[in-house]
C-alpha angles and dihedrals in degrees: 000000000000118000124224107212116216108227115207088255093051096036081056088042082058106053092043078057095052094041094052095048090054087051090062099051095043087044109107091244097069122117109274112224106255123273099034141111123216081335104311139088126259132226125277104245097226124054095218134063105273122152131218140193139222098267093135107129091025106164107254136189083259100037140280116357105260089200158024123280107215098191138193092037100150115236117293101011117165116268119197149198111272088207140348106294148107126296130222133189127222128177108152098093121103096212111026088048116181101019134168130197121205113199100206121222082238090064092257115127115198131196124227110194144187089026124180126295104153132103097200131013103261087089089254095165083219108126106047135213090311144149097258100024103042096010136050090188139038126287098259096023127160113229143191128228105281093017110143107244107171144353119253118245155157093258116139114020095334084095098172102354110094109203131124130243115215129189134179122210110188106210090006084289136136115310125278130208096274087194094097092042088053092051093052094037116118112244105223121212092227144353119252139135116260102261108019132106132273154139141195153226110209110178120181127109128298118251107167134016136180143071087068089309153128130187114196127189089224119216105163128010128188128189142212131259102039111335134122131223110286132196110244116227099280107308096333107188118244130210119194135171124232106233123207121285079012113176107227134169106268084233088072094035099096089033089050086044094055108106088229146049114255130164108262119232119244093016089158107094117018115099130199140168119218119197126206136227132249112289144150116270107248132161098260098050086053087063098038097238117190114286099358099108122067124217126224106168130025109184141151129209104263093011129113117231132208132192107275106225090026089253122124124274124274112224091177090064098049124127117260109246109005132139134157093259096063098066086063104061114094131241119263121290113254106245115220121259126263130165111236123205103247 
């Protein structure tokens, strides 16, 4: 095999050559990998694990699709902002019936449609593109990343199929396929406003315990204030810390006391629901992230509880708006599937 030898001028010219390479695809006008915004991914528009196809550029009665149908989202689920940004409300349109356009810090504006109208689910059209009914904020409103902003719906011509439509327009301009956006969204594991207070019910199985711990394999989650309980994206683990004078079910107590963390044995069955204490919304606590959330109360339908590390317990730290019934109620029904016209 013949050798090329590097002089000292071609081994600089190299190097001019490498440098220069690396300086195009750091420059600012390189392509961004598709799905994000100014280089990071959006919110997923929905709290809950609800799937969605390419149907982007479906042929309609008016043209082209200009967005993503997300379909079987059960009636009223909560719809966010997909970044920080500025609402706008928009009900004049026939068939995209109760709409709002969030106009992202980023420059990107994004469109919500077929919003709720209803005041019961039997598609009634009774309540109107209203705070309260459409909108969970003002007309106008400035929100934060993961804010509820609205409630999902049939309005427009999605008479009896709740589902929501979402577009993307980079720059405010004309739409663009979602489809890569939702597949590199973050799935938050509720909806809040950064600052303000809430707490939380996660109920899914146990699967480790120890070190001031709990790991749960999530399969619904409900918040406070307001909130229902939510499928998670599929079972979606769970890491929650012990707090101080924490209620538990005695059957965690000995694993929770362990100084350290260790896998649970038939883990299979049993179900709790562990509810957090009162704490400020961040970003970290939307996506769950390990050891963020505090846990006040562990319990189980039918089971005793004790006082985790044998203190008293703390009233201060408990949860806003718990109580043992609630971990009772069900998560929302799945709705069937319908292809609306917009």
């Amino acid at each position: 095999m013949t050798r090329h030898r590097t002089t000292a001028r071609g081994g600089l010219l190299l190097f001019l050559t490498a440098l220069l390479g690396a300086a195009v695809v750091a420059s600012p006008g390189a392509a961004p990998k598709p799905g994000l915004v100014d280089g990071k991914p959006i919110v997923f528009p929905l709290i809950g694990d609800y799937a969605y196809s390419m149907n982007y550029g479906d042929p309609r009665v008016n043209g082209s699709h200009a967005g993503i149908d997300i379909e079987n989202v059960p009636w009223r689920t909560p719809v966010v902002a997909a970044e920080a940004g500025r609402v706008r409300w928009h009900t004049t349109s026939a068939r995209a019936g109760c709409m709002l356009y969030l106009y992202g810090r980023s420059g990107t504006t994004y469109l919500y449609i077929h919003l709720n109208n209803d005041l019961t689910e039997r598609s009634e059209d009774r309540g109107g593109c209203k705070l309260g009914t459409s909108y969970a904020v003002e007309d106008g409103a400035k929100v934060t990343a993961g804010e509820q902003i609205a409630w999902n719906g049939d309005s427009g011509d999605a008479e009896g199929n709740h589902h929501l439509h979402f577009e993307v327009h980079p720059g405010d301009g004309a739409d663009v396929n979602p489809y890569p956006y939702l597949n590199a969204a973050e799935r938050l594991l509720f909806p809040g406003r950064l600052g303000e207070t809430f707490s939380l019910g996660i109920r899914g199985v146990p699967v480790a315990a120890g070190a001031g711990a709990l790991e749960l394999r999530a399969s619904a989650v409900r918040w406070w204030p307001g909130g229902q309980w939510t499928s998670v994206v599929g079972e979606r683990p769970v890491t929650v810390a012990i707090g101080q004078g924490a209620v538990v079910d005695t059957s965690l107590a000995a694993a929770l006391a362990s100084p350290s963390r260790r896998v649970l044995q038939g883990r299979t069955s049993q179900v709790v629901t562990a509810y957090t204490a009162k704490g400020k919304v961040t970003a970290e606590a939307l996506r769950g992230e390990p050891g963020v959330l505090l846990a006040a109360r562990v319990t189980r339908p039918g089971g005793t509880t004790t006082v985790a590390d044998g203190s008293d317990p703390d009233p201060a730290s408990q949860g806003i708006g718990m109580d043992d019934e609630a971990e009772l109620d069900p998560p929302p029904p799945v709705t069937g599937t319908r292809r609306s016209g917009v």
